[in-house]
BARO-939221 format. One line per field, with one value per atom (N, C-alpha, C, CB): x, y, z; chain; residue number from 1. Coordinates in pm, whole numbers. Glycine has a CB too. Example, Ala and Ser with C-alpha at 12.3 -4.5 7.8 and 13.67 -1.06 7.14 Angstrom:
BEGIN
c1 = [1319;1230;1320;1131;1285;1367;1290;1408]
c2 = [-569;-450;-330;-447;-225;-106;3;-60]
c3 = [780;780;780;905;708;714;787;572]
ch = [A;A;A;A;A;A;A;A]
i = [1;1;1;1;2;2;2;2]
//
This chain:
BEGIN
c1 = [10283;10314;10343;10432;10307;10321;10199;10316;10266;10159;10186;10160;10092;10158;10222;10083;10299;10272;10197;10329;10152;10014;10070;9918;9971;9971;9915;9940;10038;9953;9954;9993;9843;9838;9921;9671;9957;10052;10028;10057;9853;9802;9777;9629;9756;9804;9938;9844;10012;10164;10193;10336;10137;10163;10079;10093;10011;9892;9985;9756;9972;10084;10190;10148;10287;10407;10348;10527;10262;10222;10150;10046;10103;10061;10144;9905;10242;10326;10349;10466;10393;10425;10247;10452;10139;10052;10077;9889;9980;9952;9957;9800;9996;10009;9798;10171;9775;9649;9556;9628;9557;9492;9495;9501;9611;9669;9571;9876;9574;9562;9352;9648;9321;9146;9156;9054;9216;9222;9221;9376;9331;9322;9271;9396;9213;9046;8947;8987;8933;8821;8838;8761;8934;8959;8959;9103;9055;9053;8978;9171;8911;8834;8954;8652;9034;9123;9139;9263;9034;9011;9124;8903;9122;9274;9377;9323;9449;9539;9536;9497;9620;9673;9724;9727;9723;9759;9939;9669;9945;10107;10148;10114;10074;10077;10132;9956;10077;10149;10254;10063;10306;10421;10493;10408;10478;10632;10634;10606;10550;10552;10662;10399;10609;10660;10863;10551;10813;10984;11069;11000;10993;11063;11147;11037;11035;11069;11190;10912;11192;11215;11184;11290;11040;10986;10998;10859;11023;10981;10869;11036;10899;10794;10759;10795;10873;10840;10922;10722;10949;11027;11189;11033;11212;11331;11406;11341;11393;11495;11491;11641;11481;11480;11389;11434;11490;11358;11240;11361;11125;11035;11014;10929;10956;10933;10906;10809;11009;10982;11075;10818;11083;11230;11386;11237;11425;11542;11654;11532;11736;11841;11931;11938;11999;12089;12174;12157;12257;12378;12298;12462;12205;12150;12202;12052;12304;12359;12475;12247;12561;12656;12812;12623;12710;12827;12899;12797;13006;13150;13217;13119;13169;13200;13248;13072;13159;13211;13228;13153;13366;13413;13442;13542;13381;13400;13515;13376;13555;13677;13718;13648;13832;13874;13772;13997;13718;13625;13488;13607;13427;13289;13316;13233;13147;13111;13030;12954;13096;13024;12890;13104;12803;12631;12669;12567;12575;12480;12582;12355;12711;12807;12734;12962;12764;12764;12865;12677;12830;13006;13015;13077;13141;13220;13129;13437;13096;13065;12853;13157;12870;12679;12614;12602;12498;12395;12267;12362;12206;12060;11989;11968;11842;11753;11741;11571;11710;11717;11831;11708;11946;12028;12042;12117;12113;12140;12307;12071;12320;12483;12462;12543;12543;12553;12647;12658;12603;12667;12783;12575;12828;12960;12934;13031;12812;12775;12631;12719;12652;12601;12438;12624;12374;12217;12219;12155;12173;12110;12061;12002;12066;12028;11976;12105;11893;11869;11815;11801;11883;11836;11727;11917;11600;11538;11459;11499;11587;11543;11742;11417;11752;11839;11867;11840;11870;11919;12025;11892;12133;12265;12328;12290;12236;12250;12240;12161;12322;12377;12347;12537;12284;12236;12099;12287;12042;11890;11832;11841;11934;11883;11890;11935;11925;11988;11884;12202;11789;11702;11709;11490;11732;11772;11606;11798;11672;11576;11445;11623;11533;11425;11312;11497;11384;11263;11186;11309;11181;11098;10992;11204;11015;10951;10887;11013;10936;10810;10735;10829;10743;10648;10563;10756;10597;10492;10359;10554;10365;10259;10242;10278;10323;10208;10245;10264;10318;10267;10423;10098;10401;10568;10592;10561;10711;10752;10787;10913;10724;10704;10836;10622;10904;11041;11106;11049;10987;11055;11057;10936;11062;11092;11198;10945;11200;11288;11263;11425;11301;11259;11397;11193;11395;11482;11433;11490;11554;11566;11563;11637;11436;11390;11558;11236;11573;11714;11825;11750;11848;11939;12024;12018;11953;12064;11946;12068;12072;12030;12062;12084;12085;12035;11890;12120;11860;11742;11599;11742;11567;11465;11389;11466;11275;11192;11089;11246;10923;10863;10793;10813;10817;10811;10945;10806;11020;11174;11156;11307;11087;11095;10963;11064;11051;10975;10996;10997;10846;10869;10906;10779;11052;10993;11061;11016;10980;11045;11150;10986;11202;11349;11386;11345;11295;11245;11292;10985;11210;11203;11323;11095;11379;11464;11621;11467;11645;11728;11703;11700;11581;11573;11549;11462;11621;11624;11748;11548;11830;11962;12052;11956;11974;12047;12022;11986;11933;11891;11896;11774;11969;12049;11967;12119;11835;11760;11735;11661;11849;11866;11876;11934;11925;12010;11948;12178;11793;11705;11722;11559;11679;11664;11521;11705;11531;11383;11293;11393;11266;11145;11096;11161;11178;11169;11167;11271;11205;11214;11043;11258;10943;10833;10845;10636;10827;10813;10927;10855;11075;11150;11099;11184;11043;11004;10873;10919;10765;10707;10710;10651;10819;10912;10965;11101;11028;11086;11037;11147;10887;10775;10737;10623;10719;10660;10725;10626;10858;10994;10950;11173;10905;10975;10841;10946;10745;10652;10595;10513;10650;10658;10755;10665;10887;10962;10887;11092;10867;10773;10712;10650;10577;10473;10528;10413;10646;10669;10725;10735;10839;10931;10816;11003;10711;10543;10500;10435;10487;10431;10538;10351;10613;10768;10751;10958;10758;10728;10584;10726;10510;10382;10346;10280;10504;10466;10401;10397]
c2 = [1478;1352;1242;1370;1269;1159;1050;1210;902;839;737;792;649;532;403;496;366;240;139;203;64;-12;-166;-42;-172;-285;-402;-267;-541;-634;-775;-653;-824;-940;-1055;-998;-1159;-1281;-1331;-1385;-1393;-1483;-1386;-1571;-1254;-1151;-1202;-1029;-1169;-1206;-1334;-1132;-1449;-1606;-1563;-1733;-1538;-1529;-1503;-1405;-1367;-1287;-1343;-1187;-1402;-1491;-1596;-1554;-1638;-1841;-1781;-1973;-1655;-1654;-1577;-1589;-1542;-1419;-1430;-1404;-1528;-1629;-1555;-1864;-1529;-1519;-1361;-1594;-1353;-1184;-1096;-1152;-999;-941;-878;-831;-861;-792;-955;-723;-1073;-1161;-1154;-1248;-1142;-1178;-1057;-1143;-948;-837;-868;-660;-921;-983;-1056;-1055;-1163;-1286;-1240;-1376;-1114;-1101;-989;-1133;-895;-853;-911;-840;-1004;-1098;-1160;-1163;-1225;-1317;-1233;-1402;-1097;-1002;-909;-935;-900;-772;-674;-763;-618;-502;-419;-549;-315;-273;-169;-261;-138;-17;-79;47;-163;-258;-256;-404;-177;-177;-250;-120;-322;-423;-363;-459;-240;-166;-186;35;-179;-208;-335;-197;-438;-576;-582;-693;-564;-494;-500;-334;-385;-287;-366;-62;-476;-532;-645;-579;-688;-847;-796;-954;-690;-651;-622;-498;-537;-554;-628;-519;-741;-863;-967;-955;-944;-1027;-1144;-1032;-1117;-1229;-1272;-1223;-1406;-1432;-1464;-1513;-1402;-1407;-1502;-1335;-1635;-1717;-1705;-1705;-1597;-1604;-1645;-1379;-1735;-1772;-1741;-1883;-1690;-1643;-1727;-1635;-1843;-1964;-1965;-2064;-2055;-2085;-2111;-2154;-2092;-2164;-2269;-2089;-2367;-2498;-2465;-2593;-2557;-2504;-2367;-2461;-2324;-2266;-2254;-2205;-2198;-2234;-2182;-2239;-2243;-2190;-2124;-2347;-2062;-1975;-2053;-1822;-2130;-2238;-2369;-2285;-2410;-2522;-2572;-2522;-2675;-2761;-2680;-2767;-2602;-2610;-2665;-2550;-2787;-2881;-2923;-2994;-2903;-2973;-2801;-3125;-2731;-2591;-2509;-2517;-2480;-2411;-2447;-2325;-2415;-2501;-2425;-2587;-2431;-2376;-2281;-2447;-2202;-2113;-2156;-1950;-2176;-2162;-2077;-2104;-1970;-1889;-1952;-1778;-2028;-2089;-2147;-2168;-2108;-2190;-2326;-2062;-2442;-2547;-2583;-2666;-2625;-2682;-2682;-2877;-2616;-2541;-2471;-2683;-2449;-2336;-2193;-2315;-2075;-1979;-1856;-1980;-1783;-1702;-1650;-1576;-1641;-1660;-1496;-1679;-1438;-1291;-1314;-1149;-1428;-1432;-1381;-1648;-1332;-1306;-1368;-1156;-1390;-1474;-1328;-1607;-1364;-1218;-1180;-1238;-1039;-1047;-965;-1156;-990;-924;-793;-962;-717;-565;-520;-535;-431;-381;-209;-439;-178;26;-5;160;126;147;241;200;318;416;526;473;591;717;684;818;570;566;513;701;447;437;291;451;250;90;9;81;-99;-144;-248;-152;-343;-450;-577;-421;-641;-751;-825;-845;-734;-820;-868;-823;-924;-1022;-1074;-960;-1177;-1234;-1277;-1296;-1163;-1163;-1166;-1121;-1143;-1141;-1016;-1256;-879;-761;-702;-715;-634;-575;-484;-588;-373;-247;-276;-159;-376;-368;-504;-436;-551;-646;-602;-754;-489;-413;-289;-330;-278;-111;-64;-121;112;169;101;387;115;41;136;5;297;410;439;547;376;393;241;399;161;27;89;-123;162;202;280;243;376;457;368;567;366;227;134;107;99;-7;55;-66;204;304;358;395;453;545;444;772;376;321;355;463;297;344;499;351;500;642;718;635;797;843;869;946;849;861;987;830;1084;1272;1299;1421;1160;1233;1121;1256;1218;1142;1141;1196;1024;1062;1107;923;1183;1239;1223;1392;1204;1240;1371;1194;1366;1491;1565;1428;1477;1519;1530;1441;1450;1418;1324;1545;1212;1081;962;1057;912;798;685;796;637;559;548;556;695;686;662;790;544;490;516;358;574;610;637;733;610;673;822;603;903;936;1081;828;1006;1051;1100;916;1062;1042;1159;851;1212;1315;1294;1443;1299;1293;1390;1259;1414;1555;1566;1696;1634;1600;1648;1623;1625;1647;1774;1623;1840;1977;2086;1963;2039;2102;2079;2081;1967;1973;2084;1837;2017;2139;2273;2128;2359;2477;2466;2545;2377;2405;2390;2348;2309;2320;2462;2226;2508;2656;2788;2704;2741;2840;2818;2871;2700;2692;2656;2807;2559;2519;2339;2602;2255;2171;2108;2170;2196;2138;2200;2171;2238;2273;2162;2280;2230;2092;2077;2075;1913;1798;1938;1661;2001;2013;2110;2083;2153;2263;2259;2335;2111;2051;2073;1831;2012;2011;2201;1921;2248;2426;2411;2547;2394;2360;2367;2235;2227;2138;2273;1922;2295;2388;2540;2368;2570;2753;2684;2820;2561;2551;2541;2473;2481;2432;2587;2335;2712;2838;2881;2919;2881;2947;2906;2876;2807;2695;2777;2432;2810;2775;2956;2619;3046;3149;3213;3193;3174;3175;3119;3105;3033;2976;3076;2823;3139;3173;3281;3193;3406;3502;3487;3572;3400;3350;3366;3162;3261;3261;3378;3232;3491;3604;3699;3683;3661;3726;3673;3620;3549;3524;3608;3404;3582;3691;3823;3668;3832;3992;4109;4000]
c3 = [-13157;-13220;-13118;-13312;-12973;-12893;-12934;-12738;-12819;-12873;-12753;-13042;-12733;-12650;-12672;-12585;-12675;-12715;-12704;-12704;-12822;-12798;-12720;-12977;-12604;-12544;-12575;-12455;-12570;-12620;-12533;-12765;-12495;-12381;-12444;-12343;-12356;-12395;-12495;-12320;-12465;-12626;-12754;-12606;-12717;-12801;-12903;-12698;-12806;-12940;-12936;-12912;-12903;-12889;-13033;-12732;-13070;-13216;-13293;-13235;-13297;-13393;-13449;-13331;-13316;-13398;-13455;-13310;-13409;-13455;-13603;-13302;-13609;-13805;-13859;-13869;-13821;-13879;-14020;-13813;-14095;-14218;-14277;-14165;-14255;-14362;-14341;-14352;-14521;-14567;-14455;-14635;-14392;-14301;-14320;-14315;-14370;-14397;-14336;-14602;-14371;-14318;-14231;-14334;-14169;-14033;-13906;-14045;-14009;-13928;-13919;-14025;-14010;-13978;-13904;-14079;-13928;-13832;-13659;-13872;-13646;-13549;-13420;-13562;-13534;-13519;-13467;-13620;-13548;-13492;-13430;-13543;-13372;-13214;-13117;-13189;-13137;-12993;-12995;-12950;-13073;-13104;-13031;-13027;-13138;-13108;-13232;-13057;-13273;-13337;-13355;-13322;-13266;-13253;-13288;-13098;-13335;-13387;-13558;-13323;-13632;-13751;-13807;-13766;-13962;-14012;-14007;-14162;-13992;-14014;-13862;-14072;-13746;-13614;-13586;-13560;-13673;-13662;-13748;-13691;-13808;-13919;-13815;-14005;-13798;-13730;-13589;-13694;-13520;-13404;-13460;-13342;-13596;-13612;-13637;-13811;-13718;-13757;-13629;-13859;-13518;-13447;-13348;-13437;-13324;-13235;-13316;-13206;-13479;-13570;-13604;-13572;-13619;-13631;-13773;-13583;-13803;-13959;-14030;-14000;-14165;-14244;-14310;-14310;-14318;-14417;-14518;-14455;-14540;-14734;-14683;-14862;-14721;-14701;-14794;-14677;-14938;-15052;-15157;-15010;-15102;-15164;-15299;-15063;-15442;-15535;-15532;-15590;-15600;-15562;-15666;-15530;-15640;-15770;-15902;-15746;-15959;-16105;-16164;-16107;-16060;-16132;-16169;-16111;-16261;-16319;-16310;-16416;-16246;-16165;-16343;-16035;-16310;-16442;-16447;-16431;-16384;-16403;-16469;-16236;-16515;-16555;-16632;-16588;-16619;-16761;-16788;-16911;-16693;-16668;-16564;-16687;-16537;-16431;-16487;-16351;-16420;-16477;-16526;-16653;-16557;-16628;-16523;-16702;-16432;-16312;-16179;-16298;-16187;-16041;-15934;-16053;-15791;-15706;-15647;-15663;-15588;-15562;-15429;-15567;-15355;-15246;-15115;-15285;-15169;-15107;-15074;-15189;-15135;-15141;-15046;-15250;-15005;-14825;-14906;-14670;-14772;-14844;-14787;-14849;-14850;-14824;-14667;-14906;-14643;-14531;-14387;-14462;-14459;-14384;-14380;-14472;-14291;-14310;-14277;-14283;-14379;-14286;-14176;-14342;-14084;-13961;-13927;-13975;-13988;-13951;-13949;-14116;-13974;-13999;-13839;-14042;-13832;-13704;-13713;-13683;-13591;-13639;-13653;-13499;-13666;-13678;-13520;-13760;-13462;-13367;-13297;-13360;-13388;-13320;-13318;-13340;-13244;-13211;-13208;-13053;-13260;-13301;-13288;-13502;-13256;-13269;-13393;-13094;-13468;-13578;-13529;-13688;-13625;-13588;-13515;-13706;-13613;-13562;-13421;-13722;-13331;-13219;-13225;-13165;-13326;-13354;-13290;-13538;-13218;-13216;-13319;-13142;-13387;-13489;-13458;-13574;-13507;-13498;-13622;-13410;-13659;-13773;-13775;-13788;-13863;-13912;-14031;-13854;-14133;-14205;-14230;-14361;-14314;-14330;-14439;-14268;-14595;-14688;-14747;-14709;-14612;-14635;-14708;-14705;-14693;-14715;-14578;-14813;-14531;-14371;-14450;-14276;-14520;-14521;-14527;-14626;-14559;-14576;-14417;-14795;-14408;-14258;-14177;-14207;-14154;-13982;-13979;-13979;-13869;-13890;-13733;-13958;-13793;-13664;-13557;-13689;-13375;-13309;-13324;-13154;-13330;-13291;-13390;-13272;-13524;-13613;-13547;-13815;-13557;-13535;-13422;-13471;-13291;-13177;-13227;-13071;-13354;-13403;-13454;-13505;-13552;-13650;-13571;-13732;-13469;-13394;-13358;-13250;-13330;-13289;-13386;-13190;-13459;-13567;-13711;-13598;-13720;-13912;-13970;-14030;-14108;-14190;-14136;-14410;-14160;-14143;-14321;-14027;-14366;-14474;-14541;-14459;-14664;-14710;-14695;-14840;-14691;-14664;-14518;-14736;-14419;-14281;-14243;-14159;-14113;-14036;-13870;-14071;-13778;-13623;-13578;-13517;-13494;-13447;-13252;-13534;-13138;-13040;-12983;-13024;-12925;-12854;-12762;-12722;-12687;-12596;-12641;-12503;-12763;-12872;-12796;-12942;-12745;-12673;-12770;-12412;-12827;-12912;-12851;-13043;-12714;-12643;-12555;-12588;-12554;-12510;-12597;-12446;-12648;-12721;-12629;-12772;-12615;-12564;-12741;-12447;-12690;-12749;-12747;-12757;-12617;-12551;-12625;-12442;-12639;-12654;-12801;-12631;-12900;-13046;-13113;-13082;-13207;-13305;-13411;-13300;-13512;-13655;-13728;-13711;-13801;-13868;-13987;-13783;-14099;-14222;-14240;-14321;-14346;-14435;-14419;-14598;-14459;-14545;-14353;-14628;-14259;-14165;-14093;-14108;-14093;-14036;-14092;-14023;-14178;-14280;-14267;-14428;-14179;-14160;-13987;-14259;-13903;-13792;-13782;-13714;-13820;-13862;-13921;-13957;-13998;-14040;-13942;-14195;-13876;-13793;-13654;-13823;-13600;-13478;-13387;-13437;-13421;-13353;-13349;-13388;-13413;-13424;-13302;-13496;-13209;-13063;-12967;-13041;-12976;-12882;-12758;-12949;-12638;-12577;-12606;-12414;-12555;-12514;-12495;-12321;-12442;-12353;-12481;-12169;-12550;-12636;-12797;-12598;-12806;-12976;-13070;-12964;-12977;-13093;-13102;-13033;-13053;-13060;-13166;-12890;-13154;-13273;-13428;-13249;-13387;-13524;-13573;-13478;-13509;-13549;-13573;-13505;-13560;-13579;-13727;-13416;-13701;-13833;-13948;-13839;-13932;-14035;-14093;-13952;-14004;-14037;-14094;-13962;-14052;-14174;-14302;-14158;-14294;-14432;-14547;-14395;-14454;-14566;-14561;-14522;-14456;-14501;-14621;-14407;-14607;-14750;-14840;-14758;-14824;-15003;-14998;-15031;-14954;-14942;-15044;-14804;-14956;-15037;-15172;-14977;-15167;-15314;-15411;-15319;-15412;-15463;-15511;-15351;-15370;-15437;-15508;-15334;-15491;-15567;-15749;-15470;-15762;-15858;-15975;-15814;-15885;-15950;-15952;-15911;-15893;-15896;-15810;-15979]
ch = [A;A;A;A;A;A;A;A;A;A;A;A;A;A;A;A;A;A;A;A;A;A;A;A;A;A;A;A;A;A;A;A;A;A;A;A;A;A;A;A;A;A;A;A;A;A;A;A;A;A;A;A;A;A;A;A;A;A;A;A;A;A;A;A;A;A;A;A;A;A;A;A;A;A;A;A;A;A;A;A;A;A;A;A;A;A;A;A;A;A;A;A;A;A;A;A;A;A;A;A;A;A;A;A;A;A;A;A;A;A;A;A;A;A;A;A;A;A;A;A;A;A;A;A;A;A;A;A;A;A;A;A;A;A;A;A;A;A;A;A;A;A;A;A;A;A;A;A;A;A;A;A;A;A;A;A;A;A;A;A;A;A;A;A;A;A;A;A;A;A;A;A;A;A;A;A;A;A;A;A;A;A;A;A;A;A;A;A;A;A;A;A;A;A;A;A;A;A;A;A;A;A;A;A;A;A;A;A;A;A;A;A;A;A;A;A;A;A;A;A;A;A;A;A;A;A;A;A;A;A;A;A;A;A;A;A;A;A;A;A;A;A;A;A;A;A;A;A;A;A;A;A;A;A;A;A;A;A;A;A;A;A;A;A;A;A;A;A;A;A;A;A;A;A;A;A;A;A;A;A;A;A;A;A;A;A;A;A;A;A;A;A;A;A;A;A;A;A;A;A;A;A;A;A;A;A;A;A;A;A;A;A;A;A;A;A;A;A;A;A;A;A;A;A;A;A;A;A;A;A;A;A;A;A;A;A;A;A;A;A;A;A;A;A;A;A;A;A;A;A;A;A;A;A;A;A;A;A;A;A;A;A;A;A;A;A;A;A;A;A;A;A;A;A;A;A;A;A;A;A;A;A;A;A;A;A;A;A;A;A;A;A;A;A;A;A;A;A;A;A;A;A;A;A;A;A;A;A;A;A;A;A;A;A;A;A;A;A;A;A;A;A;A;A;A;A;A;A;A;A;A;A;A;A;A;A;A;A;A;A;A;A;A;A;A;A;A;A;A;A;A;A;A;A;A;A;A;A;A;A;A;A;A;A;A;A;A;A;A;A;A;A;A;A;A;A;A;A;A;A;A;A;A;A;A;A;A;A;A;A;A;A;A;A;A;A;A;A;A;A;A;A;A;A;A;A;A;A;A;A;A;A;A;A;A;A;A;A;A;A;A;A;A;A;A;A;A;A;A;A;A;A;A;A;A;A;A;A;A;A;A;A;A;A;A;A;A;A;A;A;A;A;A;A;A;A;A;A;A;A;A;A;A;A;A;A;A;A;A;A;A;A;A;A;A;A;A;A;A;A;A;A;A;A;A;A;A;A;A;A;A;A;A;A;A;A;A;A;A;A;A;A;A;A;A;A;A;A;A;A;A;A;A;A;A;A;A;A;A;A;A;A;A;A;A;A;A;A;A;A;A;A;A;A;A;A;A;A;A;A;A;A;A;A;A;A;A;A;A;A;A;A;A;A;A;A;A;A;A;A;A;A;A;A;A;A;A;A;A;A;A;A;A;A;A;A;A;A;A;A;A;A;A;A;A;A;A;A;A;A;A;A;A;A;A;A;A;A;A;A;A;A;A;A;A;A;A;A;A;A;A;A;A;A;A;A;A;A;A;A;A;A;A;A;A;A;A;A;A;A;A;A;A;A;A;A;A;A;A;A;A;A;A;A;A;A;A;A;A;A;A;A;A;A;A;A;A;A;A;A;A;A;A;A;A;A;A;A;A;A;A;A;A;A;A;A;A;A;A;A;A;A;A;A;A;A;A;A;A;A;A;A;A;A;A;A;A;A;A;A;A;A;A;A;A;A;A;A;A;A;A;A;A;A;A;A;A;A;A;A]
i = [1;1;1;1;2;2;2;2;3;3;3;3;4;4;4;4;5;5;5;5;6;6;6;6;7;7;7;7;8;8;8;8;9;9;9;9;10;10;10;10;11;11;11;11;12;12;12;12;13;13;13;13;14;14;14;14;15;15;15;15;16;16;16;16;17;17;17;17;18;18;18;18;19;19;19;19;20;20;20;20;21;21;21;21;22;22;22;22;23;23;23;23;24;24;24;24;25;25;25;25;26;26;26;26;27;27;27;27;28;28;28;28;29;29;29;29;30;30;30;30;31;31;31;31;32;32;32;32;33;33;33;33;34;34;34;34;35;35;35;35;36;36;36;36;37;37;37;37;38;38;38;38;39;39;39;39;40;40;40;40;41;41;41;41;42;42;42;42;43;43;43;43;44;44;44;44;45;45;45;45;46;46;46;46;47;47;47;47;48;48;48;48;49;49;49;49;50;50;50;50;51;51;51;51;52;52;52;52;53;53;53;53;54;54;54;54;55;55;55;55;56;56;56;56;57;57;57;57;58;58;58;58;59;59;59;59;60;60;60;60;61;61;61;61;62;62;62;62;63;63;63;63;64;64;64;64;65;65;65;65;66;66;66;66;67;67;67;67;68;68;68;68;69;69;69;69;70;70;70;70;71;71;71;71;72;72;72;72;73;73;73;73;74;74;74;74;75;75;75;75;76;76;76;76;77;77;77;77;78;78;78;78;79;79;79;79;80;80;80;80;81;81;81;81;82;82;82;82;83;83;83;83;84;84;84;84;85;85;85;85;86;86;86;86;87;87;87;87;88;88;88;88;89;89;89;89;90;90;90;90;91;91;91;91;92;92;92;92;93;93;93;93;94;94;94;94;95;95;95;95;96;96;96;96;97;97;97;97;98;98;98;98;99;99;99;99;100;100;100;100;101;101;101;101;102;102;102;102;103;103;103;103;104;104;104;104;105;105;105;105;106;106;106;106;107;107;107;107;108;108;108;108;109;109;109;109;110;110;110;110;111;111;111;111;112;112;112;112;113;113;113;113;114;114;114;114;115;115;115;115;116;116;116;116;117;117;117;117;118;118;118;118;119;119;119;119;120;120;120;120;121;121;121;121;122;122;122;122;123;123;123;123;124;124;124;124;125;125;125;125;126;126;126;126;127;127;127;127;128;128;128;128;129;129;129;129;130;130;130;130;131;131;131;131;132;132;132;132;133;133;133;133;134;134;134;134;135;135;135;135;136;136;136;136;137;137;137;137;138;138;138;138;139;139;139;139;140;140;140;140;141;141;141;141;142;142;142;142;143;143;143;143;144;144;144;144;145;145;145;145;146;146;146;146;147;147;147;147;148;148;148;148;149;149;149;149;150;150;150;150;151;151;151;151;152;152;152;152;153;153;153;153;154;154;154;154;155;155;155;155;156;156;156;156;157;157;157;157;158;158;158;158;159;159;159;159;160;160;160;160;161;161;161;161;162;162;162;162;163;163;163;163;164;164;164;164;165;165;165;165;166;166;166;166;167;167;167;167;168;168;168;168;169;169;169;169;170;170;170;170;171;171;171;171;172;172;172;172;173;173;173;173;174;174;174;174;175;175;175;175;176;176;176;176;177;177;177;177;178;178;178;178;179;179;179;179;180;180;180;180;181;181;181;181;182;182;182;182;183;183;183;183;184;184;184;184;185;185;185;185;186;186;186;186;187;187;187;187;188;188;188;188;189;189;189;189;190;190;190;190;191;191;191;191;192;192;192;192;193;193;193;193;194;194;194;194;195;195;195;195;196;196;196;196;197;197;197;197;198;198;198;198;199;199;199;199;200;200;200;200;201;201;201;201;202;202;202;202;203;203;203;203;204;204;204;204;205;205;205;205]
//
């Protein structure tokens, strides 16, 4: 599951950011056909733009013509001591971009600015996956080869599902070292699916 990270020249990402704001899929023709970089994924520019934090454009904001839910209730509801006034933000706000460790030690970094800190903040190590192989599928997870979650490395990073991991864990192979984890990840995959296999023929008899 190694991979490299994909290299990209200056006017390379001078592009990328300057269209980031369109369909990511346009974006990803558009820029096909200027660099001819065929090896370049519309999910490749994804996980590039999220990582750098680049914006997309959607600011949250109404769009015209729509109707706010307080309409023709002024004078009715009156502000609280708490309310930030026109164009304050709170004392705890971050731009996109930024980076924080959480408790349990992950690097994070903000990018988008919904004002949801569980959905604006993504670990760095998933983003370094994603820039090279694509989303990371909801039944896995990357895990550190060495098990140092400062060491972002791509290099450093293994995909492995839910399922597999939970049987390297019971079986005391969670804390393999680096050199020895994919062999890990794959002892654990054989367990997994030799038990099925039999449970299966158990069932039929």
């Amino acid at each position: 599951m190694k991979g490299k990270a994909i290299p990209y020249s200056k006017a390379e990402l001078l592009f990328i950011q300057a269209n980031y704001t369109l369909d990511k899929d346009e974006l990803h023709k558009r820029f096909v056909a200027k660099f001819n970089r065929s090896d370049v994924t519309s999910q490749n520019l994804r996980a590039l733009g999220k990582r750098n934090g680049w914006r997309t454009g959607r600011t949250g904001c109404f769009t015209k013509g729509h109707v706010p839910f307080n309409t023709g209730t002024k004078g009715l509801m009156k502000p609280n001591r708490t309310s930030f006034k026109k164009g304050n933000k709170p004392h705890n706000w971050t731009p996109i971009g930024h980076e924080r460790i959480t408790k349990d030690g992950y690097l994070q970094r903000k990018v988008t600015d919904t004002g949801s800190t569980k959905d604006d903040y993504v670990e760095v190590h998933r983003l370094v996956w994603e820039e090279t192989h694509g989303s990371i599928p909801d039944s896995h997870i990357v895990l550190f080869k060495d098990g140092k979650k400062a060491n972002i490395t791509l290099d450093n990073l293994i995909l492995v599902s839910r399922a597999d991991h939970a049987v390297m864990n019971k079986i005391g192979l969670g804390s393999a070292p680096a050199e020895l984890k994919t062999a890990a990840v794959l002892t654990a995959k054989l367990i997994r699916k030799t038990t099925s296999a039999l449970s299966q023929c158990e069932r039929n008899g």
